[in-house]
Rosetta silent file (secondary structure, phi, psi, omega in degrees, C-alpha in Angstrom):
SEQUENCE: XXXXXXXXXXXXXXXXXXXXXXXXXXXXXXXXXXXXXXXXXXXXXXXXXXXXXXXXXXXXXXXXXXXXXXXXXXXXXXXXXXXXXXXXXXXXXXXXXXXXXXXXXXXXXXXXXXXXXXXXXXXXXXXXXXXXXXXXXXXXXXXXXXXXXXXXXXXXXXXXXXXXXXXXXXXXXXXXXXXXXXXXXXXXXXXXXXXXXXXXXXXXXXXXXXXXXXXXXXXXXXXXXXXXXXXXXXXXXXXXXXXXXXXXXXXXXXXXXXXXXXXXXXXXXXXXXXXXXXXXXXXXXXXXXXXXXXXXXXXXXXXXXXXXXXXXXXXXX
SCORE:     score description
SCORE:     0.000 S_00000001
   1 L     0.000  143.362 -177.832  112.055   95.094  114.562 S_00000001
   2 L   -83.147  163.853 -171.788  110.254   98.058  115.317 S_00000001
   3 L   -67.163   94.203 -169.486  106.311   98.607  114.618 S_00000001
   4 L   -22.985  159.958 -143.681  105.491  100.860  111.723 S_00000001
   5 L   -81.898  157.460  164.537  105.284  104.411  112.641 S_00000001
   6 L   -97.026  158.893 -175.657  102.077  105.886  114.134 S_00000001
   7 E  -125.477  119.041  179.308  101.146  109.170  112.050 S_00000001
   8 L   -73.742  117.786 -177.560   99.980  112.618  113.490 S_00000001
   9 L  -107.128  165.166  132.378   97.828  114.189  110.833 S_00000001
  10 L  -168.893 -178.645 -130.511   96.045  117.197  109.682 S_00000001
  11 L   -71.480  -20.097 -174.508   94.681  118.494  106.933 S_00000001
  12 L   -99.444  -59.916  173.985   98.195  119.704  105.227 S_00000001
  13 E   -98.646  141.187  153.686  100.374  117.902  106.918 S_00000001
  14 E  -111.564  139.558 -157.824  101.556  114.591  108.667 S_00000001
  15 L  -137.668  125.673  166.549  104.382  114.124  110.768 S_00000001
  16 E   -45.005   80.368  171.776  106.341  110.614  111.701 S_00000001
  17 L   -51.899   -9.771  139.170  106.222  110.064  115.427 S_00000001
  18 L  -127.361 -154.466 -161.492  109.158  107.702  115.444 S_00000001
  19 L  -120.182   53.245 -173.706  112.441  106.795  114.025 S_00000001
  20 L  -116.177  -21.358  169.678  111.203  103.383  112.350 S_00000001
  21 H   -72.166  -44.898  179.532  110.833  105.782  108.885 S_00000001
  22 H   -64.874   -9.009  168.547  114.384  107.361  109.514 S_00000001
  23 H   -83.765  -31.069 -171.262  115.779  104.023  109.925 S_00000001
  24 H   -70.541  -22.807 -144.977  114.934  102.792  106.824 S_00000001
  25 L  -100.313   -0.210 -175.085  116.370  105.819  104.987 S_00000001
  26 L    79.590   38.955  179.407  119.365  106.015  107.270 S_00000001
  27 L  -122.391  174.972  160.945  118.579  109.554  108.583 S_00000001
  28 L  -134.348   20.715  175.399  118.105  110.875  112.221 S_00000001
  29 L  -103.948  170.102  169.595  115.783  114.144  112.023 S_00000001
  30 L   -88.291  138.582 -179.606  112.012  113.792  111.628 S_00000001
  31 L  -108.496  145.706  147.266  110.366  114.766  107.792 S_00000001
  32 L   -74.104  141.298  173.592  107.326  116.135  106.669 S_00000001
  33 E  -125.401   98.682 -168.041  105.216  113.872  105.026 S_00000001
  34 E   -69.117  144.739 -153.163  103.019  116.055  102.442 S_00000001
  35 E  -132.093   69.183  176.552   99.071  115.554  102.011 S_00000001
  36 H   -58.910  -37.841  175.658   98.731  116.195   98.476 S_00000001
  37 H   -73.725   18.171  177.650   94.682  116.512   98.420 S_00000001
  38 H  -112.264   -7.172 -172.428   94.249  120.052  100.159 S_00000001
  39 L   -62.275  170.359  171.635   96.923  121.054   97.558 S_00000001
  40 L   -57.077  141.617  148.424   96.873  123.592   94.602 S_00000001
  41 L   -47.291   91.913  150.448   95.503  121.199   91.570 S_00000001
  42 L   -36.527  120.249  163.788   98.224  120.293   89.099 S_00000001
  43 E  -123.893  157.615  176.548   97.245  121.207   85.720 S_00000001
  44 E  -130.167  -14.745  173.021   98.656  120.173   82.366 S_00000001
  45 E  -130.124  151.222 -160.067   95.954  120.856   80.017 S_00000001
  46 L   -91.785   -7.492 -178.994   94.053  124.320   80.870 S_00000001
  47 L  -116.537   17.033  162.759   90.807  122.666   80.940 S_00000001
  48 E  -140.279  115.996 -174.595   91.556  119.289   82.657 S_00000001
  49 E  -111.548  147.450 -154.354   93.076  119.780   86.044 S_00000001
  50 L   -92.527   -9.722  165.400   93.849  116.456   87.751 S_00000001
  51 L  -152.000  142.981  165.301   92.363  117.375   91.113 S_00000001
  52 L   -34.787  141.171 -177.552   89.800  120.005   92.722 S_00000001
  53 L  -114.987  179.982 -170.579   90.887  123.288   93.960 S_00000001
  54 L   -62.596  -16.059  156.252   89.230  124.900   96.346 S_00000001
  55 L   -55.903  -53.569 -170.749   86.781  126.861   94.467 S_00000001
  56 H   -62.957  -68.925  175.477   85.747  124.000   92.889 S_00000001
  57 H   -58.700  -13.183 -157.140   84.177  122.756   96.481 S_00000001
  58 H   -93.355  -33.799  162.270   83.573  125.475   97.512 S_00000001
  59 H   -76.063  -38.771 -103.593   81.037  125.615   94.241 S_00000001
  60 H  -137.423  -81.792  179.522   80.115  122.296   94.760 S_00000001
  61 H   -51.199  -33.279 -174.477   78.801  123.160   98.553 S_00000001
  62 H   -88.416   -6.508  155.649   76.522  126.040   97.202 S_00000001
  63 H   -57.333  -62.168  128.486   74.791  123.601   94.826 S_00000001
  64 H    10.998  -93.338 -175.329   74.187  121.766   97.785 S_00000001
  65 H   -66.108  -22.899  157.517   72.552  124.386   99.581 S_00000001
  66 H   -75.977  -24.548  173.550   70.915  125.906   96.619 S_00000001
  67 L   -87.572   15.622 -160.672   68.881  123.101   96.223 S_00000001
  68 L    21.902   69.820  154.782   68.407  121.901   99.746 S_00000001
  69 L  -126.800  131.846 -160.826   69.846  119.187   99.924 S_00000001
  70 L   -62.435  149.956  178.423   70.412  118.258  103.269 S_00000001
  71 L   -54.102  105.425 -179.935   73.677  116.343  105.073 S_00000001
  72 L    -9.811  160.153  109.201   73.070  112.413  104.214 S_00000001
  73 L   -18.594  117.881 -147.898   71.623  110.358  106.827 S_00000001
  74 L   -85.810  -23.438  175.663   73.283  108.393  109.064 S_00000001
  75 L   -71.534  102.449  148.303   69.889  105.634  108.960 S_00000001
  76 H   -32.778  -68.034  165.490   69.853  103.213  106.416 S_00000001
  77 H   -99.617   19.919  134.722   66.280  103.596  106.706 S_00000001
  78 H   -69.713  -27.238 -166.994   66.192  106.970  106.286 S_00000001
  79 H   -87.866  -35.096 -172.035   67.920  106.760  103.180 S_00000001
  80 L   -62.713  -29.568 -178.454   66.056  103.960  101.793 S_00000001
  81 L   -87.906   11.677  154.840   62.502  106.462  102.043 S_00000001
  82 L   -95.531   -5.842 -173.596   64.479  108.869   99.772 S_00000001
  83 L   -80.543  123.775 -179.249   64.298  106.434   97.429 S_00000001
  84 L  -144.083 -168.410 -156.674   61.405  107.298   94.923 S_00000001
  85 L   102.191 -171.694  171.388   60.373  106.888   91.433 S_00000001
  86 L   -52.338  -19.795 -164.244   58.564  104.231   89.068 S_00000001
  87 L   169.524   64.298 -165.766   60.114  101.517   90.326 S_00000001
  88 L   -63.366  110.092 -167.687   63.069  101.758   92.601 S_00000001
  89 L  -124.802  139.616  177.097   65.135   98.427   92.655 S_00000001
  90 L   -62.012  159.413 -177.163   67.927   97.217   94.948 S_00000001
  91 L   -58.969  -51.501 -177.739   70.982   95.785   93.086 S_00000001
  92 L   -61.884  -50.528 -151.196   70.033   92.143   94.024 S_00000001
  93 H   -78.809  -34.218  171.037   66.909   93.135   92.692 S_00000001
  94 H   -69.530   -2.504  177.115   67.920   94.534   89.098 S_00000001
  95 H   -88.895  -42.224 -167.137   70.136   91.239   88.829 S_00000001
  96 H   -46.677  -74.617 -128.176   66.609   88.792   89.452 S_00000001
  97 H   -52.296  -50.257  175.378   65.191   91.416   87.161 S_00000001
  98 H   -44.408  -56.272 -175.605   68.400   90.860   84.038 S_00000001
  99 H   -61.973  -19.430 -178.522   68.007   87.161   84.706 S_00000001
 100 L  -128.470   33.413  169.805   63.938   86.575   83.921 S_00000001
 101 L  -150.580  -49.105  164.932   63.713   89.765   81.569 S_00000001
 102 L    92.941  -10.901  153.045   67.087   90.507   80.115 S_00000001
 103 L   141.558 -140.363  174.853   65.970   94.540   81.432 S_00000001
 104 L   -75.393  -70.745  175.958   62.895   96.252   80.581 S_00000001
 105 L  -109.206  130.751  144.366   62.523   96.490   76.718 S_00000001
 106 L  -146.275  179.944 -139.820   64.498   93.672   74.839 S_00000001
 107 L  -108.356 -169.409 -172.806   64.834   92.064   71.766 S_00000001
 108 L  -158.152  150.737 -170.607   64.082   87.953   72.109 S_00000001
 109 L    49.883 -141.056  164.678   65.710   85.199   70.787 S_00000001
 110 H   -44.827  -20.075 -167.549   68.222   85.477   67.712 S_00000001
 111 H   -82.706  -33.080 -176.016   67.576   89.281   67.581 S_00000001
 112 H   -47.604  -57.597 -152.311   69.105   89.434   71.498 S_00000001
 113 H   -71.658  -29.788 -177.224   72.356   88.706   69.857 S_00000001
 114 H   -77.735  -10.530 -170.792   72.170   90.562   67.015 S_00000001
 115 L  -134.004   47.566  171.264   71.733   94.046   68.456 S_00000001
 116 L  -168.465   98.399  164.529   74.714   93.749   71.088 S_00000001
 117 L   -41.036  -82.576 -153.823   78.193   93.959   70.344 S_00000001
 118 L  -102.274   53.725 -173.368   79.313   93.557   73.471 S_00000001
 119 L   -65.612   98.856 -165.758   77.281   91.000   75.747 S_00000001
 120 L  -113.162  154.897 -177.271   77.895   91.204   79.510 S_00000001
 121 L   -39.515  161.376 -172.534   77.276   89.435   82.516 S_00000001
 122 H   -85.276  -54.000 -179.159   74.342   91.047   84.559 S_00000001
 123 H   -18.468  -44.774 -151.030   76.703   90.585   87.859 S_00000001
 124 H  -102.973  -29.085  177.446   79.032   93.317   86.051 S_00000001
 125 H   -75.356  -41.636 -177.093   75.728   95.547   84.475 S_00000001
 126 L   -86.634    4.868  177.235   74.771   95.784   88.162 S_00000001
 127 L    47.204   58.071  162.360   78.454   96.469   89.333 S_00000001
 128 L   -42.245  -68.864 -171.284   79.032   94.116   91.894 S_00000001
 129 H   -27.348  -40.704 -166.447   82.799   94.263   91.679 S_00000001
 130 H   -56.316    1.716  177.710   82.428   97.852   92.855 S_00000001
 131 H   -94.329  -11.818 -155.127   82.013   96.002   96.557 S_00000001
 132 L   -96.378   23.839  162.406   85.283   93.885   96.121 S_00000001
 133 L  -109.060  165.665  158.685   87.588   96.439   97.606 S_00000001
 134 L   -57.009   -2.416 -148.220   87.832   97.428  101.174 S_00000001
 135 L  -176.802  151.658 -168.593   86.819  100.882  100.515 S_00000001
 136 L   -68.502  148.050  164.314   84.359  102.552   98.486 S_00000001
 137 H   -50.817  -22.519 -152.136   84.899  102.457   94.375 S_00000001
 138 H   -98.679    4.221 -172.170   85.102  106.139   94.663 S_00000001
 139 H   -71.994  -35.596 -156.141   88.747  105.784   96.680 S_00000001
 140 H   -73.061   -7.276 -177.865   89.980  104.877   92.824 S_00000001
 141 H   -89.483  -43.864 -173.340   89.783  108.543   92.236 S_00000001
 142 H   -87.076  -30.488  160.137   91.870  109.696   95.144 S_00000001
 143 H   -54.071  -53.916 -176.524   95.045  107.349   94.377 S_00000001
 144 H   -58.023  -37.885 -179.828   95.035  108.792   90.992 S_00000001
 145 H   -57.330  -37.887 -165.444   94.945  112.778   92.260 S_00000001
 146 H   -73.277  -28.240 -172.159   97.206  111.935   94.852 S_00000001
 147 H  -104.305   -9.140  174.474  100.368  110.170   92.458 S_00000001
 148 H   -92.241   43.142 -171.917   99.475  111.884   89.373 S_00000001
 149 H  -123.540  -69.733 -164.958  100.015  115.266   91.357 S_00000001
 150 H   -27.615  -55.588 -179.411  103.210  113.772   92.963 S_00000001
 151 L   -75.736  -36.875 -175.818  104.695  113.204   89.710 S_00000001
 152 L    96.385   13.387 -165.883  103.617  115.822   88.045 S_00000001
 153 L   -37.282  155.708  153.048  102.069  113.297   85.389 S_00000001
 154 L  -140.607  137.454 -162.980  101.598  114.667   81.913 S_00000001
 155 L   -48.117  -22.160  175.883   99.437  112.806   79.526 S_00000001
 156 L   -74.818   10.276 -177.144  102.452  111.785   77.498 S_00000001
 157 L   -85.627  148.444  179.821  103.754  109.548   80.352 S_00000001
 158 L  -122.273  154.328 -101.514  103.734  106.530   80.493 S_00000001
 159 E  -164.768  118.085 -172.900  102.236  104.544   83.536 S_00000001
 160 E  -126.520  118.308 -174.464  102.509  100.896   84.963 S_00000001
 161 E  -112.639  143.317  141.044   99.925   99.480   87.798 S_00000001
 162 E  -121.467  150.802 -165.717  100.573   96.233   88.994 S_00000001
 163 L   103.242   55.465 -169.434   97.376   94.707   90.169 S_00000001
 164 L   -92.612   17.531  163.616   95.321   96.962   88.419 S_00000001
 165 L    86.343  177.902  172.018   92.098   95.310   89.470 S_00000001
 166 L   -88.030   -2.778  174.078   88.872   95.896   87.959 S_00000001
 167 L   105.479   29.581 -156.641   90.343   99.272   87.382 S_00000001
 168 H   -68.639  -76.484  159.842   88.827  101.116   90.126 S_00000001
 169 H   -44.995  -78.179 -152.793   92.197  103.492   90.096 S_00000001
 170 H  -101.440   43.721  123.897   93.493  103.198   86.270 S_00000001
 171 H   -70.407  -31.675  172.159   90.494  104.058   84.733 S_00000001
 172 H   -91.809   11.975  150.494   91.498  107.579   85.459 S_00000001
 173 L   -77.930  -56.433  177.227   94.692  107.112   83.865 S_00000001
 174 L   -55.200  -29.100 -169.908   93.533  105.668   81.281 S_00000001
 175 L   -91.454   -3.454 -167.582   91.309  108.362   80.666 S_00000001
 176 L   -96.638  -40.994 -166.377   93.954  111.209   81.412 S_00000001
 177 L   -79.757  162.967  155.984   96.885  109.461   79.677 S_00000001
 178 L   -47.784  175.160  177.145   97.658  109.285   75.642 S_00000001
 179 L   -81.561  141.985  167.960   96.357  106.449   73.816 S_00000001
 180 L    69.325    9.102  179.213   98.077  103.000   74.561 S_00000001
 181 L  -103.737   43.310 -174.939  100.400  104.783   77.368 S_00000001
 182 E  -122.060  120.282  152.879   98.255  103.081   80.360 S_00000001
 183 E  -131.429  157.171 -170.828   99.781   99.354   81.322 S_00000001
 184 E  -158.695  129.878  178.333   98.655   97.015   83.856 S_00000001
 185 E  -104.460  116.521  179.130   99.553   93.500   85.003 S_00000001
 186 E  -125.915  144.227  168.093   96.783   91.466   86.811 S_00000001
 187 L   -84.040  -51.073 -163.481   95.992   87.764   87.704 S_00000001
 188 L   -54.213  172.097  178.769   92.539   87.785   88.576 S_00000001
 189 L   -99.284  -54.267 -177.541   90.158   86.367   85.995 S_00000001
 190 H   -38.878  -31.335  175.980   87.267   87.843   87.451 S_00000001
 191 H   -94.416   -4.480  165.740   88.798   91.553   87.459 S_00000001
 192 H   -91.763   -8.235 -177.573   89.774   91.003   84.443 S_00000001
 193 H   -94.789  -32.573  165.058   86.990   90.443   83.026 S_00000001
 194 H   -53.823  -41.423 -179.077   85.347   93.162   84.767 S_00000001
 195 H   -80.906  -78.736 -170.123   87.963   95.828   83.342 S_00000001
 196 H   -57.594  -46.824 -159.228   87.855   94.457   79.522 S_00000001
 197 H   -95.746  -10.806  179.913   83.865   93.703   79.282 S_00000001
 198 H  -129.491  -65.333  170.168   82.427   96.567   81.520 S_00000001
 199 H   -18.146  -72.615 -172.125   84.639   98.935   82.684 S_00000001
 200 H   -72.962  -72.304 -175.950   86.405   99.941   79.517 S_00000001
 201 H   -65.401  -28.066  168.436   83.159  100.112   76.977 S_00000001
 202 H   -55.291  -52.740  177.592   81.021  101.954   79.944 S_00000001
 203 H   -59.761  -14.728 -173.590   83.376  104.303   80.162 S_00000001
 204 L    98.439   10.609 -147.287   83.956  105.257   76.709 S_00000001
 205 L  -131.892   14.885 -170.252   87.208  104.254   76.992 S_00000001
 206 L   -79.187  -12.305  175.954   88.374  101.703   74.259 S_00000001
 207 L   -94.000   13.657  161.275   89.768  103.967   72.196 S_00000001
 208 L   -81.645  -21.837  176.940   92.638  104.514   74.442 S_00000001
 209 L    62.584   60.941  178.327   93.788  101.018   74.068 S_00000001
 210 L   -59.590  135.583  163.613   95.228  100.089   77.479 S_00000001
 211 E  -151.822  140.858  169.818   97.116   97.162   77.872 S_00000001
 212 E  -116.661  169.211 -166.424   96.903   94.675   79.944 S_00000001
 213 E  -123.725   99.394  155.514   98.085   91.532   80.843 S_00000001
 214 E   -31.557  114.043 -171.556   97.437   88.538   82.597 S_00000001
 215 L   163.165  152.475 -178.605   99.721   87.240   84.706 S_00000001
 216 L  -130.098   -9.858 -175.160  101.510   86.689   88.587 S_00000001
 217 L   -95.659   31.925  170.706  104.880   86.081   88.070 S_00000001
 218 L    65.833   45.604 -171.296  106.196   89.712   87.504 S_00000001
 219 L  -122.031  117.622 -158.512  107.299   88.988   84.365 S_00000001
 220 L  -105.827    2.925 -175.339  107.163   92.609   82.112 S_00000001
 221 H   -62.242  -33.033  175.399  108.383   91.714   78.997 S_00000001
 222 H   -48.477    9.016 -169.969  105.136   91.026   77.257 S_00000001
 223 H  -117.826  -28.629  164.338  104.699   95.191   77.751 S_00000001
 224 L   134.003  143.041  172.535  107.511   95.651   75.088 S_00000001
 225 L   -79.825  -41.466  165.225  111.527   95.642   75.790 S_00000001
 226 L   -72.676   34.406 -149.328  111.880   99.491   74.812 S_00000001
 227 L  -126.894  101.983  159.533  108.823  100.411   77.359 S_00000001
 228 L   -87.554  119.680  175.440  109.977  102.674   80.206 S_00000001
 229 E   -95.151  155.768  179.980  107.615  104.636   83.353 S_00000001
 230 L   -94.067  -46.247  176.061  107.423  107.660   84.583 S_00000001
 231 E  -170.292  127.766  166.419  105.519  105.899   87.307 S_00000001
 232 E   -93.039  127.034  168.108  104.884  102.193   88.665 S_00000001
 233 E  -141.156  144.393 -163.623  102.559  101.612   91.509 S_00000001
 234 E  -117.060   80.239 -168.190  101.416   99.287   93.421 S_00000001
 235 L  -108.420  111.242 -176.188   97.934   99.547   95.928 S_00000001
 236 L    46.661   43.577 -177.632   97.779   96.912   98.207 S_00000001
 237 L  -104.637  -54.830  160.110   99.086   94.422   96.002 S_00000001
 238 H   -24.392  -58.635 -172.832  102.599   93.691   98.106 S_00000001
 239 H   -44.269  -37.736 -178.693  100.733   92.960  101.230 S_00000001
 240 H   -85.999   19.202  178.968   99.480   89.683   99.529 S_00000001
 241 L  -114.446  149.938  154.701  103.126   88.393   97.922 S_00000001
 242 L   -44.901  151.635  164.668  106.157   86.445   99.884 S_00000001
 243 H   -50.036  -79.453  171.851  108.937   88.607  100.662 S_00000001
 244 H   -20.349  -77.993 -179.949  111.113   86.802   98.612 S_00000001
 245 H   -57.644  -35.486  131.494  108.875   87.482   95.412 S_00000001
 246 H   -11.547  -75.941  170.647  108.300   91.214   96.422 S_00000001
 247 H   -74.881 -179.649   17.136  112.471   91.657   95.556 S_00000001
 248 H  -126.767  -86.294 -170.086  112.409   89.392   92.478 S_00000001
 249 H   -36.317  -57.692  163.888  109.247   92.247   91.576 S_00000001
 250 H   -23.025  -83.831  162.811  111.512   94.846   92.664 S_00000001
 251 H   -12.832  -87.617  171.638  114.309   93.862   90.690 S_00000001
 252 H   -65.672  -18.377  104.508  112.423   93.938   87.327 S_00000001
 253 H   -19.764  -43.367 -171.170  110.734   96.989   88.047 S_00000001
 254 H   -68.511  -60.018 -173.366  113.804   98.764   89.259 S_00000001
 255 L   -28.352  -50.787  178.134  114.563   98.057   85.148 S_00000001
 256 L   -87.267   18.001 -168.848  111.820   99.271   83.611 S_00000001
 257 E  -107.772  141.925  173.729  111.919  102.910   85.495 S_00000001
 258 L   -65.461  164.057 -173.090  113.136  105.869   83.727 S_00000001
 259 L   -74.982  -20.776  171.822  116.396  107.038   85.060 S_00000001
 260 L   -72.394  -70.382 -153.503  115.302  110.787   86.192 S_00000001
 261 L  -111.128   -9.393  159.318  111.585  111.450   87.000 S_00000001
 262 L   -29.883  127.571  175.180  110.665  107.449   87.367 S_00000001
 263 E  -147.401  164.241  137.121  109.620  106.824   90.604 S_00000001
 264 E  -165.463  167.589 -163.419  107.649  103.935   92.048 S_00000001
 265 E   -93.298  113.619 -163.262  104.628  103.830   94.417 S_00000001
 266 E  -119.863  155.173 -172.603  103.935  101.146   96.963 S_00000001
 267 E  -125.758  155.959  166.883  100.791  101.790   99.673 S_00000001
 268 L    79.798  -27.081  167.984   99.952  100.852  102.782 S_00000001
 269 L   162.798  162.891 -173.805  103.660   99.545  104.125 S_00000001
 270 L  -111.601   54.328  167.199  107.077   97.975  102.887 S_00000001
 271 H   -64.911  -11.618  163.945  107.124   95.313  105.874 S_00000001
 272 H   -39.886  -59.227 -156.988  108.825   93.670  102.941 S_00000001
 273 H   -82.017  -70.651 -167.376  111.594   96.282  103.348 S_00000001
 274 H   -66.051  -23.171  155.187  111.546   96.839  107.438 S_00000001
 275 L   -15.757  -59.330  160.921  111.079   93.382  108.063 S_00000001
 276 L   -92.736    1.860 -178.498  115.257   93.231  107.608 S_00000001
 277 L    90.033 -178.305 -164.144  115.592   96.475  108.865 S_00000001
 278 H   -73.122  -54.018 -126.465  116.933  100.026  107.934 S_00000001
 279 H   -86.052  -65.937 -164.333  121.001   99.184  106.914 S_00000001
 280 H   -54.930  -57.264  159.485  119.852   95.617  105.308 S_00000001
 281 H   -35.420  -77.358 -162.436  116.988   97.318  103.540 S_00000001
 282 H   -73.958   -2.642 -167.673  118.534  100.281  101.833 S_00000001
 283 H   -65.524  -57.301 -177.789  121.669   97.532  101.718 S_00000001
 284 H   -26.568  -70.251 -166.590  118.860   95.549   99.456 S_00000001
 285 H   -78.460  -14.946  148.688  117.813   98.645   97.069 S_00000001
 286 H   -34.480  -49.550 -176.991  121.249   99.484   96.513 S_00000001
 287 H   -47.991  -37.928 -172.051  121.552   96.578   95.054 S_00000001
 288 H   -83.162  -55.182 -174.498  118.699   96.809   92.771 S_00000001
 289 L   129.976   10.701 -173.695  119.674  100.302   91.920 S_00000001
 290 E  -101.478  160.277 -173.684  116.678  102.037   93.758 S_00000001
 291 E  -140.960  124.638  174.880  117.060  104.074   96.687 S_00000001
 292 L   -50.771  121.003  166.935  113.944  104.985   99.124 S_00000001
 293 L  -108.265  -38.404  168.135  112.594  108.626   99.033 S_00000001
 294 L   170.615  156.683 -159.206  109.589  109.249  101.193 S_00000001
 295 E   -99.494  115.573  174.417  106.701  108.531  102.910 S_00000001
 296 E   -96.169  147.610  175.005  103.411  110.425  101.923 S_00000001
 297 E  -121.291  175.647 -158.563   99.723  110.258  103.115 S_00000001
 298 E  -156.034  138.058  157.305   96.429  111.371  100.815 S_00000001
 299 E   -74.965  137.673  127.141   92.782  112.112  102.103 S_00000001
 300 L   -33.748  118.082 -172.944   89.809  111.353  100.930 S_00000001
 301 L   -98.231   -3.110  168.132   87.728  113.941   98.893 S_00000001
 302 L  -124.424   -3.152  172.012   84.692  111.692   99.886 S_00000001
 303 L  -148.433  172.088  174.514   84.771  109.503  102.828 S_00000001
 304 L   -89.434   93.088  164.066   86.701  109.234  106.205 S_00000001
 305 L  -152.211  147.842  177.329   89.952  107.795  104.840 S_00000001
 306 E  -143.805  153.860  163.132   93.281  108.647  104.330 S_00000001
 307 E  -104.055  151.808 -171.036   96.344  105.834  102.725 S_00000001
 308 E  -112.565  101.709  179.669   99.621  105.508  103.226 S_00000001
 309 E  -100.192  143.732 -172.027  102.294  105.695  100.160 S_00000001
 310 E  -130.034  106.344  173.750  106.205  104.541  100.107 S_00000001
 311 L   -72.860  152.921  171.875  108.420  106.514   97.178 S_00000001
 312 L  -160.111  156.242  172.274  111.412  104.982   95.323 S_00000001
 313 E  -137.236  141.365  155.115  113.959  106.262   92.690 S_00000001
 314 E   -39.871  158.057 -166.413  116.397  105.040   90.579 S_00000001
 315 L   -66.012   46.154 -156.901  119.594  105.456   92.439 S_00000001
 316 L   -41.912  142.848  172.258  121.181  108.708   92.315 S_00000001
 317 L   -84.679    0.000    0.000  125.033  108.606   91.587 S_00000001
């Protein structure tokens, strides 16, 4: 089997240097592969546009510069002497601080309990989790620009992650979408816990009602038997399943996607898929009723990164 493709970039475009994409889809020319963050911003409301245009940074840099502040530091300890105020504490150090003070002013004893709805771990008030990706928390920003501009999202869509994580990504669904049209299937305990007791109530964001579910075996009914997407996705969640369980996800996914504008999004590679090879592959999503559409990459708006996305459709007739 051949290697996954190397990718030629720039800022608009990327272009597939071999024929290991064109195999899967059963084609023989070379595609464009589009770079949705230098794009125009898709808007759907006139005052919430789902990603910066070019203005917008361009505003953004003279803010910058009116206020002199200078390109970041490449020295940790340079950075650490910008740090000023009364009492400037390291992460580790505001957790000691939660654990023998409970923060600066608190209440003591029965009264602690009484004047907090909502008691959470310090680990999660100092936002650990936000290290337990591979990539900075702020990456959770750029998956959402990049698939709800693909799609064309509109807040009345409705919107399936699986693995969604501490939410790093579908908080800005959640906060974009209608109420209750955000769903997400997860395992972890820990990220789940992260999402429901911090996440959600920092943000402001319980009155959207998201819901998720616990759970690994791909099993969607628990989301409702009339409950159809606009768009399923998947970020780095494949890489860690069997093949075998991968199609048995497929399968029940291919189910829940509407039949038109439904699409869904898997990142970083389908070695699932290439693994048997282009005929046997698209033999596979025939089968299911999905058919492969195309492979896109996405930028960073804040670090040196870019991801790798793999489109599907219901099946055209």
């Amino acid at each position: 089997m051949e290697a996954p493709p190397t990718v030629r970039r720039s800022r608009s475009t990327a272009v597939v240097s071999d024929s290991w994409e064109r195999s899967v889809r059963g084609e023989g020319e070379g595609e464009r592969i589009r770079d949705y963050r230098w794009a125009e911003p898709v808007t759907t409301r006139s005052s919430d546009p789902v990603s910066p245009s070019s203005d917008d940074i361009a505003w953004l840099k003279s803010q910058l510069a009116r206020n002199s502040i200078q390109e970041p530091s490449s020295s940790t300890s340079t950075w650490h002497s910008l740090r000023k105020g009364i009492n400037p504490r390291t992460l580790a150090q505001q957790l000691e601080d939660l654990g023998r003070f409970k923060g600066i002013s608190h209440y003591e004893g029965d009264e602690g309990s009484n004047h907090t709805a909502l008691p959470c771990p310090g680990e999660l008030l100092v936002e650990e989790h936000h290290s337990n990706y591979g990539e900075p928390w702020a990456g959770g920003r750029d998956v959402f620009e990049f698939l709800a501009s693909t799609v064309e999202l509109k807040p009345s869509d409705d919107v399936l992650e699986i693995g969604c994580g501490t939410l790093r990504v579908g908080l800005h669904f959640i906060r974009y979408l209608d109420v209750a049209r955000f769903h997400c299937l997860e395992r972890d305990e820990l990220s789940l816990m992260a999402a429901l007791r911090y996440e959600l109530p920092s943000q402001g964001l319980l009155h959207k009602r998201p819901l998720i579910v616990r759970g690994d075996d791909m099993v969607l009914d628990r989301f409702g038997s009339d409950v159809f997407y606009d768009l399923i996705y998947a970020s780095a969640v494949f890489l860690h399943i069997p093949d075998t369980l991968v199609w048995v996800g497929l399968e029940r996914l291919s189910t829940k996607l509407k039949p038109e504008k439904g699409r869904i999004f898997i990142s970083h590679n389908i070695k699932f898929c290439s693994r048997l090879g282009g005929e046997e592959c698209t033999k596979r999503l025939t089968n299911l009723g999905l058919e492969y559409v195309e492979k896109h990459t996405h930028d960073s708006l804040l670090f040196s990164h870019y991801e790798i996305w793999f489109e599907f459709q219901k099946l055209r007739a």
